[in-house]
N, C-alpha and C positions, 0 to 999 in steps of 0.2 A: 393883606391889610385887614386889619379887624375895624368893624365898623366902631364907630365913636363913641367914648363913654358919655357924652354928656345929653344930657335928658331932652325926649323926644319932646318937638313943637308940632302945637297943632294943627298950623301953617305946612308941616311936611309928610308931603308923600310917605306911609308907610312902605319900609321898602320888605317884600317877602322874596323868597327864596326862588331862586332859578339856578331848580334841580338840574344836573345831566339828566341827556336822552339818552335810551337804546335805539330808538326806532329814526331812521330817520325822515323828516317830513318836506313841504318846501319851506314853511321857515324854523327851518334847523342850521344850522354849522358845527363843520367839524372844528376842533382848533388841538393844538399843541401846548398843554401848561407846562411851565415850568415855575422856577424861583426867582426870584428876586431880591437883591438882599439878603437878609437874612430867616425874616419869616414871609414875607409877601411873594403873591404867584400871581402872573399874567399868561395869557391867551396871545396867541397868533394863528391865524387861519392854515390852516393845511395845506391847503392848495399852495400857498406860499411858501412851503418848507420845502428844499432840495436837499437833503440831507443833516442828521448831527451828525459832527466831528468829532474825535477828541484830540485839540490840537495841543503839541510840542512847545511850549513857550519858547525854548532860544532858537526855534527854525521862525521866529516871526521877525521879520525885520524892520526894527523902528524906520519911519518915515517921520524926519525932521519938519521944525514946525508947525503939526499937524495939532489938533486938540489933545487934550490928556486921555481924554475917552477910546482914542483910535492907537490903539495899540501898534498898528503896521498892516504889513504886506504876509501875505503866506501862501504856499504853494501845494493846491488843491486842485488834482486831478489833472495837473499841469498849467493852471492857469491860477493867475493873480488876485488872490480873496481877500479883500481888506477884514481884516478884525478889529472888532468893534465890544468896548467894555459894554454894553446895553445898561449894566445897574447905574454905572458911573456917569453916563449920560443923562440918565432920568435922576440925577442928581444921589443916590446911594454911594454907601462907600466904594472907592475902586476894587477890585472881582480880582485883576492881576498885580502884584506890586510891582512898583518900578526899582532901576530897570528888572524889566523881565528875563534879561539874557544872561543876567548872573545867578541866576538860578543855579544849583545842584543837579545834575542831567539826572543823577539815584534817588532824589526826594518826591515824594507823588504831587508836590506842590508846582512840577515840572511840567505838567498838563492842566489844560482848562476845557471845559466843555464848550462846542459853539454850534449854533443855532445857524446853518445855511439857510438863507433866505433869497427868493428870487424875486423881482418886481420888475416890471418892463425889461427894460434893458442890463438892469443893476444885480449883481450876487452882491453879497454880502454874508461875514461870519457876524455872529452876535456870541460874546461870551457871556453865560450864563451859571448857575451856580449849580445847579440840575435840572434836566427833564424829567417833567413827571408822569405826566400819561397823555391819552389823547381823550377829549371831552365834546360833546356832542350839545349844543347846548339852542333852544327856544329861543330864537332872536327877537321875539316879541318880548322874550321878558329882559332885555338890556335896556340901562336902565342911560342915560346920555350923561356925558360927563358933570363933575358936579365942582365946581372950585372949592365950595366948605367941606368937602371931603380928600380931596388932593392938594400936596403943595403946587405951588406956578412952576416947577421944575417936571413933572408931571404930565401937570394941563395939557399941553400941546402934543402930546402925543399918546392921547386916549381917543378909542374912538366912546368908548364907554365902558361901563362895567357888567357883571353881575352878583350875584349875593349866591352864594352855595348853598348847602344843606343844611352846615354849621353854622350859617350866619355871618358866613367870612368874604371880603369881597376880593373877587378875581377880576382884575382889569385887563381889559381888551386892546392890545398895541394898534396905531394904524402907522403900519409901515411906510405908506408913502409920504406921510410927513415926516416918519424920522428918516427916512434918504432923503427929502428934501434939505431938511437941516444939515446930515450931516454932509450933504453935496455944495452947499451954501446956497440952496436956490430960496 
């Protein structure tokens, strides 16, 4: 997400850049960026990541019912990982079309990237658009969610942001509220 064209107030926080680290300190974090969308990247903590996949689109099997977001069921390491569109959730265009099982098994369109995620008791797949690196980043300089910068589709599942190098801002997922949501708790 590119921060907002329209002209700063005096009223707000300048916001400056929060570089990656090399070194790590105690308030650092690791995190895992990837995409979003089409030009937008978010962060999820490391510690939280079991694995990227590259998963099979017609080996996932719709689960009626369910939200548009949650694509199914898939079979991961022998057990039952729900995948989950993550863009299409936070309100972005859908990642997979539907259905996904008529897909062309020969067209690369036939794979999606997903983002294993472990939290208490919960895996989860997150389909993502790509992973991009891993970033190290000053947890004193995140900055707390901000509603005149994010839509309400958003909001509830930031724990905050930061600002790069470029001036571009990388938001921060908190995981346990989107398993909340998508658990209906």
């Amino acid at each position: 997400m590119s921060a907002p064209s329209r002209p700063p107030s005096p009223l707000e926080p300048r916001l400056e850049p929060s570089p990656a680290l090399v070194e790590p300190t105690p308030n650092t974090q690791k995190f895992l960026q990837f995409g979003l969308g089409d030009r937008d990247r978010a962060l999820v903590r490391v510690d939280l990541v079991a694995e990227i996949v590259t998963v099979r689109l017609p080996e996932i099997l719709p689960v009626p019912q369910m939200r548009s977001c949650i694509l199914g069921v898939y079979n991961w390491r022998g057990e039952m990982l729900w995948i989950v569109d993550l863009g299409e959730l936070l309100g972005y265009a859908p990642r997979v079309p539907k259905p996904h099982r008529d897909t062309n098994p020969r067209q690369p369109s036939d794979t999606a990237i997903a983002i294993v995620v472990e939290w208490e008791d919960s895996t989860i797949g997150f389909v993502v658009p790509q992973v991009l690196d891993l970033e190290t980043y000053d947890l004193t300089h995140r900055h707390a969610p901000d509603s005149q910068l994010f839509p309400p589709t958003v909001m509830p599942y930031l724990q905050g942001f930061f600002i790069d190098s470029n001036g571009d801002i990388v938001i921060v997922l908190d995981i346990a509220e989107v398993l909340r949501v998508l658990q209906g708790k």
